[in-house]
N, C-alpha and C positions, 0 to 999 in steps of 0.2 A: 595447443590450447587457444580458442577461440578468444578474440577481448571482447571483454561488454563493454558498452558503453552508459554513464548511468546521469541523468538530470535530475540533480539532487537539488540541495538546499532550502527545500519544501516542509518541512525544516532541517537546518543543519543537522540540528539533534536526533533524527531518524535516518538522515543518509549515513550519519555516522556510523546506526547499525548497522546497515546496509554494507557496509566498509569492512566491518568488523565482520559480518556472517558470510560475507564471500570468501574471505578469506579462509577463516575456521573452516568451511567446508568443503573449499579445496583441498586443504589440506588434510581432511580430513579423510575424503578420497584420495587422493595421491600419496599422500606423506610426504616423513622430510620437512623439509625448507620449502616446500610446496607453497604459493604463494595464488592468490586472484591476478589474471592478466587484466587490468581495469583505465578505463579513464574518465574522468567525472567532470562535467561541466556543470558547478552551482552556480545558482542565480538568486539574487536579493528577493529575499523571500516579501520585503514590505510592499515591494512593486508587483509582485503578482498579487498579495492577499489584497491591493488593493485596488485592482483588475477585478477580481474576486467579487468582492463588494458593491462594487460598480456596476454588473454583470458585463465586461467588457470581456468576453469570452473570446471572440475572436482576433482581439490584440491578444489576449495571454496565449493562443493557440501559435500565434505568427513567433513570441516569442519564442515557448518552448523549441518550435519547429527549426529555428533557426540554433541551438542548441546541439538539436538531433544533428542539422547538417555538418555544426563543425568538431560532434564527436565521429560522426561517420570519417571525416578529413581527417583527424585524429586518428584513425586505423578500427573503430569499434565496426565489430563484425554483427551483433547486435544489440541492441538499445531500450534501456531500461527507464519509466517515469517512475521516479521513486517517493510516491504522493500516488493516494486512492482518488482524493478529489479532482487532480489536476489530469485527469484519464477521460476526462469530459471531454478534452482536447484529442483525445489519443488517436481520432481517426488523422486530424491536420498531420500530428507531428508522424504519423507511418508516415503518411503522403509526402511526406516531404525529404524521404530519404529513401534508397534500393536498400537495404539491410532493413530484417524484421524487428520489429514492437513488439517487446514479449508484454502480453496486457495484464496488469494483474487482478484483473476479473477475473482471467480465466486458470489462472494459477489458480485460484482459491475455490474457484470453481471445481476444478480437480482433485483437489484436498477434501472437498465435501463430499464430492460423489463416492470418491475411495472409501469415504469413513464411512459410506451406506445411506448414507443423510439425506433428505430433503427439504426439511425445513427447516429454514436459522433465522437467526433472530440478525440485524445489522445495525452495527455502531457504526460512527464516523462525522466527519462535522455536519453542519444543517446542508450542507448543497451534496453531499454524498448520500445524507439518509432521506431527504425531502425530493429531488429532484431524481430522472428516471433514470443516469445514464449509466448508472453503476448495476442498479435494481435490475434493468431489463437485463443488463450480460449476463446477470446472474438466472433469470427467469427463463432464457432463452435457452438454458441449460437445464431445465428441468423443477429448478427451485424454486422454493416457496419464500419467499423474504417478507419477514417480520421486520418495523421498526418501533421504536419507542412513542413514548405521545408527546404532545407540541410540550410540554414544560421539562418533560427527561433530553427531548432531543437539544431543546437551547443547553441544558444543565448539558451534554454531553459534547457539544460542541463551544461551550465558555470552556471548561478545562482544555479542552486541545487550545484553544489560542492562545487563552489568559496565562495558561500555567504550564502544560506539557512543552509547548515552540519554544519556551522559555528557558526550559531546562527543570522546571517546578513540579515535584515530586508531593503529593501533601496525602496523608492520610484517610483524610477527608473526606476527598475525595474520590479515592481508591473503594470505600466503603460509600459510596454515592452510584459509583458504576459497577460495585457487587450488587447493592439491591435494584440496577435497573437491568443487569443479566440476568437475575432471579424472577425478578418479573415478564424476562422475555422468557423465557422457561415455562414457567406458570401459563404463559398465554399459548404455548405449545411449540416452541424455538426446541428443535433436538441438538443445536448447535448452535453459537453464537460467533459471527465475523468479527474481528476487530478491525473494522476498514477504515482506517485511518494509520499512517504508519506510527504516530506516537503511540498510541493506545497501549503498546505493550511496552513502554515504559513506565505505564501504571498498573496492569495489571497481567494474572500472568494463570496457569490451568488451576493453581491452588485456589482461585477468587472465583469459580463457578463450578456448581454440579455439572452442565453439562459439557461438551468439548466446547474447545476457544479455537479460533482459526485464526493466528496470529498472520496476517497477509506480506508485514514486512519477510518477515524468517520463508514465507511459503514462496514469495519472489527471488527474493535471495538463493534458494532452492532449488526451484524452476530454471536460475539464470546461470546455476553452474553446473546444473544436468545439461544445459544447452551448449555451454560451454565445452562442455568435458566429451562430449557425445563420441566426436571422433581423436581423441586426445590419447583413449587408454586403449 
C-alpha cells in the first residue's frame, strides 16, 4: 500500500473527512482491519486565509510547498492538497517535490466525464468561482463551467468561511445553496461541482435535481485507487 501524503487543515473540518473517507474506503476494498496508509501535515488555517485575502499567493504557494517536502521526508509516496482553493498553488507545491500532485481538478474532472456530462454548474469560495485556475482545469477537459452571479457567489462563499470552517451547520442556509443549484440547473448546469471541500457538509444528492460532484469524497477516491493500484 502506497502512503499518501495529505496538507490539510484548510479547514480542519474537511481534512477530517478526508480522514474519515480514506479510510472507509480502504477498507472498503481490502477489508478486515484494513486501514489508510496516511500522513497529514495541517497548517493554521488563519495564516493561509489570510495570505488569501491579501492576494499573497506566492508566500501561501512557498508554504504549502514546504509541507509537500516534509510529507515527501515523511515517507508519502503521493501527495494530496486537501482545499479546491489552495490548488491555485498546485503547480509550486508538485515542483517542489519528485512524488506526484494528485490534482483535484482533475479528479472531478473524471467524475464528470464518466457521468456523460459537460456542463456543470461550480460552487466554491469567491477565488475558486471568480478567478480562472480551477475553471480552466476544468475547461481544458472539455467542460462547460457555469457559476453563480456576484450576490449568490459572496452568499456562497460567506457560508464556507463564516459557518462551514467553523464547524456551523445551519438550515438556512442549506436551503440558500438549494435554490442556488436550482438556478444553476435552470441556466443549463447538467451537473453541479461542489468545489469547495466543506460544501458537503452542507449539502448532499438529496438537495438537487441534478447530480452533485462532491470533490472532497472524489479525491478521497482517486487517492486510494492510487494508492491501492499495486497493493492487491
Amino acid at each position: 500500500m502506497k502512503t499518501v501524503g495529505l496538507i490539510g487543515g484548510m479547514s480542519w473540518e474537511s481534512t477530517a473527512e478526508y480522514y474519515r473517507l480514506l479510510n472507509e474506503l480502504t477498507r472498503e476494498r481490502l477489508g478486515g482491519l484494513h486501514s489508510s496508509r496516511c500522513v497529514l501535515y495541517s497548517v493554521d488555517f488563519a495564516e493561509i486565509e489570510q495570505l488569501q485575502v491579501q492576494g499573497r499567493w506566492e508566500e501561501a504557494g512557498e508554504l504549502l510547498a514546504g509541507a509537500a517536502r516534509a510529507l515527501e521526508a515523511a515517507g508519502a509516496d503521493l501527495v494530496l492538497i486537501c482545499t479546491n482553493t489552495m490548488h491555485k498553488v498546485a503547480d509550486r507545491v508538485q515542483d517542489a517535490v519528485g512524488v506526484p500532485l494528485l490534482h483535484l481538478a482533475d479528479a472531478t474532472a473524471d467524475a464528470v466525464l464518466g457521468a456523460g456530462l459537460r456542463t456543470v454548474g461550480l460552487l466554491g469560495t469567491a477565488f475558486t468561482m471568480e478567478q480562472d485556475f480551477y475553471r480552466r482545469r476544468l475547461e481544458a477537459r472539455g467542460l462547460t463551467v457555469l457559476v453563480p452571479g456576484a450576490d449568490d457567489r459572496a452568499l456562497v462563499h460567506r457560508v464556507i468561511y463564516e459557518e462551514l470552517c467553523l464547524g456551523v451547520v445551519r438550515d438556512s442556509s442549506r436551503e440558500s445553496y438549494r435554490r442556488v443549484i436550482a438556478e444553476l440547473a435552470e441556466n443549463g448546469a447538467e451537473g453541479v461541482v461542489l468545489g469547495c471541500t466543506e460544501i458537503e457538509l452542507l449539502v448532499g444528492p438529496g438537495d438537487s435535481t441534478v447530480p452533485l460532484f462532491p470533490t472532497t469524497r472524489l479525491h478521497a477516491e482517486a487517492a486510494v485507487r492510487a494508492a491501492l493500484t499495486t497493493a492487491e
